[in-house]
N, C-alpha and C positions, 0 to 999 in steps of 0.2 A: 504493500500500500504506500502512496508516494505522499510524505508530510508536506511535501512544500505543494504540491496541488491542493491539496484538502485547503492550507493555511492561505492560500491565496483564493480558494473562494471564499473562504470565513472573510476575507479584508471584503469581499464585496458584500459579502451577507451582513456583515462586521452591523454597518447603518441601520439597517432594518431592528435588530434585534435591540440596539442601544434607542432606536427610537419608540420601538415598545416599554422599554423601561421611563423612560422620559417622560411617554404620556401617563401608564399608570402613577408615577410620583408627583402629579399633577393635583392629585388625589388623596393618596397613600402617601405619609411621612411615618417615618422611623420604621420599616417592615421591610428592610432590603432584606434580609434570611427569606421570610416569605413569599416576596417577589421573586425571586430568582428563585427557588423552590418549586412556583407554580408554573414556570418558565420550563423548567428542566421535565415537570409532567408533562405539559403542552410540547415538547422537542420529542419525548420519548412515549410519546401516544399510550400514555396510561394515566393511573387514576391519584388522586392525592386526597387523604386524609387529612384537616387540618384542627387541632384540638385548642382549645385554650378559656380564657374565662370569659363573659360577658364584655362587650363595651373595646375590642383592642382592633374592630377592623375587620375580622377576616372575614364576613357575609361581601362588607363594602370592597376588598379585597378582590376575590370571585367576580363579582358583579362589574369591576370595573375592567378587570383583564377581559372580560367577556364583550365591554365595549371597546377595546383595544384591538378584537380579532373581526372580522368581518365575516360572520358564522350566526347561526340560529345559538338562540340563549333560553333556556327556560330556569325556572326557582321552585322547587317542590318543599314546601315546609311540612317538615314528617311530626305528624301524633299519633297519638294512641289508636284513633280512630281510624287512620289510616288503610284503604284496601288498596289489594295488587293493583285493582283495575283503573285507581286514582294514579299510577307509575305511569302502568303501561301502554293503556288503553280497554276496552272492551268491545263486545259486536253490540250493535243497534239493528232493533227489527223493524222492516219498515214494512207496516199492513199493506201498500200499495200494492206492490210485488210478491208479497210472503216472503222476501230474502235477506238475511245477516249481511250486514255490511261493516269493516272494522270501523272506529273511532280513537283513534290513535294518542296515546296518553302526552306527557309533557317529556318524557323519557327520548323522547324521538326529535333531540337536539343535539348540535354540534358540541356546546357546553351546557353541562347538566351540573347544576349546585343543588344537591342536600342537605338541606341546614336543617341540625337539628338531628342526623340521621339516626341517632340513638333509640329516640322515641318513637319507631314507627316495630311494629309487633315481627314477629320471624315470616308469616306470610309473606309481607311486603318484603322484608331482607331479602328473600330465598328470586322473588321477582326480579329485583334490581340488581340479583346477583347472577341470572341469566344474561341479563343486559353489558356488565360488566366485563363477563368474562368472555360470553361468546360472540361477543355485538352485534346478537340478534335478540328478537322480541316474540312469543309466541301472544297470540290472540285466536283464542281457537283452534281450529284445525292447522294455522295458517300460520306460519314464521316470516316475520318480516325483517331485512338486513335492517342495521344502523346505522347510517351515513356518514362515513370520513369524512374530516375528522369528529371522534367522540371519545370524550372524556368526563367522566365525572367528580366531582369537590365536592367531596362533602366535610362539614363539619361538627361537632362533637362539643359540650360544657363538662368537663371533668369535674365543676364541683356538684351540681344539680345531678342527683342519684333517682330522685322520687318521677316516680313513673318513664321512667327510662328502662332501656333493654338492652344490654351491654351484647356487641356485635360479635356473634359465630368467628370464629379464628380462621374459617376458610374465607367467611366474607373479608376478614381486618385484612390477611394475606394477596386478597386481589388487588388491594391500593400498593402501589410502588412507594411511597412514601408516605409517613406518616410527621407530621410536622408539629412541635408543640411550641406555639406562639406564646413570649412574655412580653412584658411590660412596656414601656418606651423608657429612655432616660429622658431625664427632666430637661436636657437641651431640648430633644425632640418632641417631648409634649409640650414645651412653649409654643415651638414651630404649627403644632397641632391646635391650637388654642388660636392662634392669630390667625388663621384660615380659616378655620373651623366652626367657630364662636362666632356665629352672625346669623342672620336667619336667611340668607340667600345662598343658595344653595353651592359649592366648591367649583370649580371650573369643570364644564364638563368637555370631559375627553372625545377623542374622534376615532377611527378605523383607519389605523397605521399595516396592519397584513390580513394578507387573504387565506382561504382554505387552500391555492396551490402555492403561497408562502409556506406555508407551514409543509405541507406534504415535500417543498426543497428543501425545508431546512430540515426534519427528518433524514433524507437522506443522508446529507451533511454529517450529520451524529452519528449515521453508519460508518461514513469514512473516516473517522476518528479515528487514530492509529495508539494502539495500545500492546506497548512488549508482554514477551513469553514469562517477562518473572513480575509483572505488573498484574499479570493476569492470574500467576501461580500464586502472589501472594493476597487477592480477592480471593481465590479456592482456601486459602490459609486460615483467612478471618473468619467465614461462612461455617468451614470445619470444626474453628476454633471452639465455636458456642457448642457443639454436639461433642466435641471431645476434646476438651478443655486440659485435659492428665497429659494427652498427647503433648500439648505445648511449653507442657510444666508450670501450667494456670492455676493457681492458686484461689477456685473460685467452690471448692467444695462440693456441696451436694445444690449448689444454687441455682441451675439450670435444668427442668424438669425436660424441656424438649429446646433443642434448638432448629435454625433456622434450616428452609430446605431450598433445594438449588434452586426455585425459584428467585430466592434474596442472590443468588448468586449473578443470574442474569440481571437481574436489575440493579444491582451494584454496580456492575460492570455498563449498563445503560445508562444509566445515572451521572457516572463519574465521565461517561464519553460528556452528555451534554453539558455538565459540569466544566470541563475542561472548553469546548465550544463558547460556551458564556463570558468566559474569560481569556477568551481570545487568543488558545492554542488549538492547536490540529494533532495535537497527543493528550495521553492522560499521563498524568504525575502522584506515586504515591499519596503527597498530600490530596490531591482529588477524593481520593478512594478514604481517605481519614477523615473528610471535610461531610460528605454525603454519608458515609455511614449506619452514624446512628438513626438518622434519618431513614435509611431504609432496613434496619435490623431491630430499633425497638418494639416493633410492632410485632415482629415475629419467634421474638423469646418468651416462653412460658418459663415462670418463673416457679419455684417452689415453694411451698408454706415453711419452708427451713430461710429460706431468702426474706420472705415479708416478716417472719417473725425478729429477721436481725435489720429491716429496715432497708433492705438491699432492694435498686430497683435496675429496669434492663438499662438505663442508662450509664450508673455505672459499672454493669459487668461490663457493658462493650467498650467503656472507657477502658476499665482495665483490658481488654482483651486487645486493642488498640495501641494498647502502652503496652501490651507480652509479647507482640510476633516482629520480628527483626521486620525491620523496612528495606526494601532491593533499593 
């Protein structure tokens, strides 16, 4: 794979990408980790979890990349009450003719935001996890594709417990990342307060790329060039959590299951757009220490030996991070 081809189309893609960034922070102050997070989902046509408290952004987050792309957008806010056929869609009878015809739920978007997806019952999960994974839709008899591109954001309140439904481990495993947004510093919540603080509403944004923007830049992140011991030492990390003795990891009995090659490939996807973002045409260890946690907390099960000493996947993968020699 030739570096200096890839790196001299990234100089001309280079614009476009810095210009999505530009208009989201038009919007968006202090959430450069989560912009560029939701970047690297959007390059690597998968999906991203985003969790954090009340009040920091990430619905307005979502919603604003979504004005950034020039794509269908829909917003599903998930309860309790929630059915599959409020996703997906349903058939409609029409007396005229005697005949079913579909009606095609909100799910049948370019950018799909679940806000809230905690609180929608395992029905609905099990829907939107057909969606997800196979990027089609069934409605009756009848399967309908999802139109490239599709991705889904959903998001998550860690502290709010009460009537919520904490998400099946194959559904958490379909997002590529899972992302835990904190606070702003006080420089940037100033920034945020002078903007923000008025009752007319922030500047709004324009449509800087298109759906065959995105499907070039895609490719692009294929031809990221990534060496034989960059790649041997992603297999290291991934390994690391499932057999931790092997590394001489000092992590006990605190790992009840670890991650499976899926975290693998998408490390490795990850860390390409990663590197892309930043305006190489290779990946660099640090890439693969930077993205990480980001795509392996979600897929450590932890043990009741770990939660009783306060231990969380964050820092096992820190330590695990800081145990395997870097090429």
């Amino acid at each position: 794979m030739d570096v200096k081809q890839t790196e001299s189309e990234l100089v001309r893609e280079s614009e476009l990408l810095a210009s999505m960034r530009r208009e989201i922070e038009k919007v968006i102050i202090g959430q450069g980790y989560l912009i560029e997070r939701l970047l690297i989902g959007l390059l690597c046509n998968n999906h991203v979890l985003i969790e954090g408290v009340p009040g920091l952004a990430k619905t307005m987050s979502v919603t604003t990349l979504a004005k950034v792309v020039e794509a269908t957008f829909s917003r599903i806010q998930f309860t309790p009450d929630l059915l599959p056929a409020d996703v997906v869609g349903t058939l409609i009878y029409n007396p005229n003719n005697g005949e079913f015809t579909p009606k095609r739920g909100p799910v049948f978007a370019n950018i799909v935001l679940a806000d809230e997806i905690n609180r929608a019952p395992a029905k609905v999960q099990s829907a939107l996890l057909e969606a997800m994974q196979e990027r089609q839709v069934t409605i009756g008899d009848e399967t309908h594709r999802l139109e490239e591109p599709f991705m889904v954001l959903a998001t998550q309140n860690p502290i709010d417990q009460e009537g919520t439904y904490p998400l099946p481990e194959a559904q958490a495993d379909r997002f590529m990342l899972k992302l835990q947004v904190s606070y702003p510093s006080k420089e940037e919540e100033l920034q945020i307060l002078d903007r923000m603080a008025r009752s007319v509403p922030p500047t709004e944004v324009v449509p800087v790329i298109g759906k065959e923007d995105i499907l070039r830049l895609r490719a692009l992140v294929d031809k990221v060039y990534m060496d034989r011991k960059v790649a041997e030492y992603v297999v290291s990390l991934v390994d690391a959590t499932r057999n931790p003795s092997d590394y001489s990891l000092d992590l006990g009995n605190f790992v009840q299951y670890g991650a499976s090659p899926r975290a693998t490939i998408f490390l490795t996807l990850a860390a390409k757009a990663h590197a892309l973002l930043n305006g190489r045409g290779y990946v660099t260890p640090q890439d693969i220490k930077q993205i990480a946690p980001d795509v392996l907390r979600h897929r450590l099960l932890l043990s009741y030996e770990a939660e009783a000493e306060e231990e969380t996947p964050d820092g096992v993968i820190g330590r695990i991070l800081d145990g395997i020699e870097v090429p």
